[in-house]
C-alpha angles and dihedrals in degrees: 000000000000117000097250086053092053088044093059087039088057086041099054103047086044090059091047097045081049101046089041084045093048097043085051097054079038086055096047090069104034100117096033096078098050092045088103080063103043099046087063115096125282086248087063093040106272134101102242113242138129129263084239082060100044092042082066082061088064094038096055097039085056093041092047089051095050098043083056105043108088087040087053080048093059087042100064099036086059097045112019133266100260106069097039092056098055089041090055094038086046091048095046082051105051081046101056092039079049089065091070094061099037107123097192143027081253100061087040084062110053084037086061091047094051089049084042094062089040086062100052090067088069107089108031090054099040099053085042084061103040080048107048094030124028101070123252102256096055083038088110106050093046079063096054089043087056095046086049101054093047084061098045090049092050086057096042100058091055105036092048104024087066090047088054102042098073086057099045107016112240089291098063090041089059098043090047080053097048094043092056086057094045081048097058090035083059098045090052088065102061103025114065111189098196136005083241098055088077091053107022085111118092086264083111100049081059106151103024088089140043105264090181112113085236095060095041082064106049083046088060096038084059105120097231082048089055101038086063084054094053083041092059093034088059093037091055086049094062104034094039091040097051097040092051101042096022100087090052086044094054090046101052105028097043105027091244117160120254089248099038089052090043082051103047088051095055082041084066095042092046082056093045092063089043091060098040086057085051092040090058099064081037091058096037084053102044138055110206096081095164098047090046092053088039090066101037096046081053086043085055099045090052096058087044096051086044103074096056087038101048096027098235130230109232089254087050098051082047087050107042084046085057086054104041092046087058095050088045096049097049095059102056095078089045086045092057096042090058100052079050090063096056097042112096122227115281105025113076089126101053098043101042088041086060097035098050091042082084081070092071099036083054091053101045086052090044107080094044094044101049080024088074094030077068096042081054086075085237109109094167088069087060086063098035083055096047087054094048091049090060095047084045085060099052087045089060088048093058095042086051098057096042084052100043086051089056103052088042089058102048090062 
């Protein structure tokens, strides 16, 4: 196979693992923008319920797909990440088109629990499939591409679902978005992009490592395994934390207007795809990933601290989230690369499905944690926390390789 061959080949399973990666984040909150719609009254087109009600909605999609994570994880390990990764892009479809036709908050829920479970495929199959078939030079990069496509698909679902709703209703918004899914589940099988992309997953690797449940189990229960759970469990906590009470903290600690916080928050989240996009050739020409992600997860954490210690001008809290969105950003391929590195052959399903599944936990403490940090009348403490939760994380990067070299060097 001749390198530019192997070059379109790399290309075309990137852009796939990117656009599956975006319309799952898309999917996550399809319903959250329109909730303003479908709490009306049944006689005004909605179903009558309460936001505490439709916040449920949120809590059990997120617990479903972590429960089912590292299961998804075992899943595609044993069968390939192919076909796992249609069938979960295919079942959170069919979920969110679903909405459209729910008649009841009863049937809302189970639907969220079923898209729920769709989602939870995401991540163990896509980095199966970054790992086993993009080759190692562009590795860092696939990575950026994936991380890339989960932002822009966070800020897709609630900037278009909202422009389509007065012409359709919210109904016809979420089945437009469900049918788009259905559409590339459906594409997928037919179209392979590359003969890899049916076994890029560790299925060929078969053999070289225990496929047992058991000893799916001792692998995760590994210290350096669980300490990446506790890394993205305290990661989620700062970045989810401070994207979701930031805005409220900026307002009222700092006198910033609704639409300028709003604004300097999507100003960190525009320079973290920026440096995703920069940490990917980083990561693709270096080799100390976790020392690369160590320091710019610190570099992060300092620009945050900064606004409530130094007690930032407005320009100042727009400059120091620039920066700590690059930073930020920059990390997130390095990140990735290095819980690569601890992960053994043959089992890139099992051990980012688990890992990863921190995310989730992280995300499910988040809103009542920062949430009473804001009921304590101190919104300074929301973005001081932010900014402890990332060095917290750099902090779990170090320990982990201190604790992966140890137990390297004791075999």
């Amino acid at each position: 196979m001749t390198a530019d061959t192997v070059s379109r080949n790399d290309f075309r399973v990137i852009g796939v693992i990117g656009l599956v990666h975006l319309l799952s984040h898309a999917f996550q909150f399809a319903l959250a923008p329109l909730f303003p719609v479908i709490s009306l009254p049944a006689d005004q087109g909605g179903i009558g319920v309460s936001y505490t009600e439709l916040g449920l909605l949120a809590s059990l999609f997120f617990a479903s797909s972590g429960l089912c994570q590292t299961p998804a994880g075992f899943v595609v390990d044993k069968f390939g990440a192919r076909p796992v990764l249609i069938g979960g892009l295919a079942l959170l479809s069919v979920g969110v088109f679903a909405y459209s036709l729910a008649p009841n908050f009863g049937v809302l829920i189970a639907l969220s629990i079923m898209a729920g479970i769709g989602n939870s495929v995401f991540h163990p199959a896509d980095y199966s499939l970054i790992n086993g078939a993009v080759s190692p030079a562009r590795l860092g990069r696939a990575y950026s591409v994936h991380s890339i496509g989960g932002y822009v698909g966070f800020a897709l679902a609630p900037a278009v679902l909202p422009l389509i709703e007065p012409a359709l209703g919210w109904r016809g918004a979420v089945a437009v978005a469900g049918a788009i899914g259905l559409f590339v589940a459906i594409s997928l099988i037919i179209w392979r992009p590359d003969t890899r992309f049916d076994d890029g997953a560790a299925t060929a690797a078969k053999g070289v490592d225990d496929q047992s449940i058991s000893g799916g189990i001792r692998l995760l229960m590994q210290p350096a395994i669980l300490l990446g759970f506790f890394f993205f469990l305290a990661l989620a906590m700062g970045l989810i934390g401070f994207k979701t009470m930031g805005p409220t903290a900026l307002h009222e600690g700092w006198d910033l207007s609704i639409t300028l916080s709003g604004n300097a928050i999507a100003a960190f989240s525009v320079a973290g795809i920026i440096g995703i996009a920069a940490g990917g050739y980083w990561a693709d020409k270096s080799t100390a990933h976790n020392r690369n992600a160590m320091f710019a997860f610190l570099l992060a954490g300092f620009f945050v601290v900064l606004i409530p210690l130094a007690a930032a001008t407005t320009f100042q809290i727009l400059f120091f989230l620039v920066a700590a969105g690059l930073c930020f950003g920059s990390a997130l391929p390095n990140r990735d690369l290095f819980i690569r590195s601890l992960t053994p052959k043959g089992a890139s399903g099992r051990v980012f499905g688990f890992v990863y599944g921190g995310l989730d936990v992280g995300a499910s403490l988040t809103p009542l944690f920062f949430g009473f940090l804001m009921d304590l009348g101190r919104p300074e403490y929301v973005v001081l926390a932010a900014g402890i939760f990332m060095f917290l994380a750099a902090g779990v990067i170090r320990l982990t390789e201190l604790v992966a070299r140890k137990v390297a060097s004791a075999r």
